[in-house]
BAKE-229794 format. One record per residue (C-alpha): x, y, z. Coordinates in steps of 0.2 Angstrom, whole numbers, plus 5000, padded with zeros to 4 digits. Layout:
BEGIN
NODE      x      y      z
NODE      X      Y      Z
...
//
This chain:
BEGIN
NODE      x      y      z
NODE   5000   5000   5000
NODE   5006   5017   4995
NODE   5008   5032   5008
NODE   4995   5042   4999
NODE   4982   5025   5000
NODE   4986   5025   5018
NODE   4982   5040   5020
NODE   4967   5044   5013
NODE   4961   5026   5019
NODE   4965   5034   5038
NODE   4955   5051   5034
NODE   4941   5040   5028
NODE   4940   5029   5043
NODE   4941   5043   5054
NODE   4926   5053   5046
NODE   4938   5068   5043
NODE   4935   5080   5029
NODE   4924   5080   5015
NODE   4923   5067   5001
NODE   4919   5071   4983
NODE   4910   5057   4974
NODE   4903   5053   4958
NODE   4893   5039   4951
NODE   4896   5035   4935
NODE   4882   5029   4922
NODE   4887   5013   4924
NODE   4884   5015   4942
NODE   4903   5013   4947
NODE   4907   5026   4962
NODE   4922   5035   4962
NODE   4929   5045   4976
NODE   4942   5061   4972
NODE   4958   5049   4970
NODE   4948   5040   4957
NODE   4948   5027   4969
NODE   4929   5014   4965
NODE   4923   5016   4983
NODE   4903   5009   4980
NODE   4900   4990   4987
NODE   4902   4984   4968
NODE   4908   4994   4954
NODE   4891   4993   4946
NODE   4880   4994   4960
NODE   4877   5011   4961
NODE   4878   5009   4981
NODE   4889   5018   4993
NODE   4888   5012   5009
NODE   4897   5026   5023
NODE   4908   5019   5036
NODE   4907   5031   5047
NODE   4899   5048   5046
NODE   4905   5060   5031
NODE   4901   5075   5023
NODE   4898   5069   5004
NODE   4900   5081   4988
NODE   4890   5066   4977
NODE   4886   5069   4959
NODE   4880   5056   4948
NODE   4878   5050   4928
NODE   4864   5039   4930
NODE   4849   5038   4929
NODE   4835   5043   4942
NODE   4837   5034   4958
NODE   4850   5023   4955
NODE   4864   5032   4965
NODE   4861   5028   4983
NODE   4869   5033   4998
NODE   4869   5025   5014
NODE   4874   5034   5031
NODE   4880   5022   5044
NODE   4871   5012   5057
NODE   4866   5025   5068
NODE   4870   5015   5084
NODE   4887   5014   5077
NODE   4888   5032   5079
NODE   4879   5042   5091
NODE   4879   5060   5091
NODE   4887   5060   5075
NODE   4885   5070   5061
NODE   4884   5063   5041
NODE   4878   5076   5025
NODE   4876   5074   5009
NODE   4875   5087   4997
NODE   4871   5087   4976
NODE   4878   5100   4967
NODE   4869   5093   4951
NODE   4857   5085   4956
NODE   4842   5094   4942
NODE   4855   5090   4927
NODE   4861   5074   4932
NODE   4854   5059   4939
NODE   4846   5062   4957
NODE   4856   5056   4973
NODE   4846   5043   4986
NODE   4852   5044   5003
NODE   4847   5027   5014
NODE   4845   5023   5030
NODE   4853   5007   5035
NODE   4845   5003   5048
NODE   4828   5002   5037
NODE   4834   5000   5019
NODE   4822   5012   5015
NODE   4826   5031   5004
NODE   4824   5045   5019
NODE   4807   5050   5019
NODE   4806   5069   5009
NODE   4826   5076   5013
NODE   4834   5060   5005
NODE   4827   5062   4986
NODE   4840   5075   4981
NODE   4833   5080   4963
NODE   4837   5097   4962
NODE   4855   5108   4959
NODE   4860   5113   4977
NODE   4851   5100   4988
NODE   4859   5098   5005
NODE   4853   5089   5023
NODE   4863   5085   5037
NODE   4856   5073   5050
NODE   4862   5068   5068
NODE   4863   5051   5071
NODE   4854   5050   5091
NODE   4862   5032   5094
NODE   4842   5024   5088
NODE   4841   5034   5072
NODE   4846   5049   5061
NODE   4837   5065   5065
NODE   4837   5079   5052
NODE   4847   5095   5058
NODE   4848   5106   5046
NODE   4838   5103   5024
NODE   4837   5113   5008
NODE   4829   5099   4999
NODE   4816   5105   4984
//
C-alpha cells in the first residue's frame, strides 16, 4: 500500500473531511483519487463507514445512485451530510438509511441543483438538523 492510500484510507476511517463522489452511468462510484469506493463497481451503492460529509454527483439515471449513512447505533451524536451539486442536470442522489433500507422519507430524494441535509445520528436513528431539499 502506498503512503498516499494509507492515507486517505486513515481520513476516511476517521470521518475527517469531505469526500467528493461521483457515480458514473454505469453506476461505478468514484471518490476524488479516482479510487471505486461503491459496494460493487456497478452497483450504484455507497455504503458510509462512518459519518461523512459527501459532495455526490451522479451520471445515472434517476434513483439509481444511493447513499447509505451508517448504522446510527454505530455512531451516536454523530453527524453525516450529503450534498448534490447537480442533482436537476444529472441523475438524482438517494440517501438510505441502514437501519431500514428504505430512501429517507422527503430530505433523501436530492433531485434538484443545490440539495443539502445533514442529519444527527441519536444512537436509535438519524434525526434531520439542518435541509434545503426542493
Amino acid at each position: 500500500m502506498n503512503l498516499q492510500n494509507f492515507i486517505h484510507e486513515n481520513q476516511l476511517m476517521a470521518g475527517s473531511g469531505g469526500v467528493f463522489l461521483s457515480c458514473s452511468a454505469t453506476l461505478d462510484w468514484t471518490d476524488q483519487n479516482g479510487k471505486s469506493v461503491g459496494t460493487t463497481p456497478t452497483s450504484g451503492i455507497y455504503k458510509m463507514k462512518v459519518p461523512q460529509f459527501i459532495t455526490a454527483i451522479s451520471a445515472g439515471s434517476d434513483t439509481e445512485a444511493i447513499i447509505y449513512l451508517p448504522p446510527a447505533a454505530s455512531c451516536p451524536m454523530g453527524i453525516a451530510g450529503v450534498y448534490a451539486p447537480t442533482g436537476a442536470t444529472g441523475g438524482d442522489i438517494s440517501v438510505y438509511d441502514e437501519e431500514t433500507g428504505a430512501e429517507i422519507t422527503t430530505y433523501g430524494d436530492m433531485d434538484a441543483d443545490g440539495d443539502r441535509a445533514l442529519w444527527i445520528s441519536t444512537g436509535i436513528s438519524w434525526f434531520i438538523l439542518v435541509e434545503v431539499v426542493a
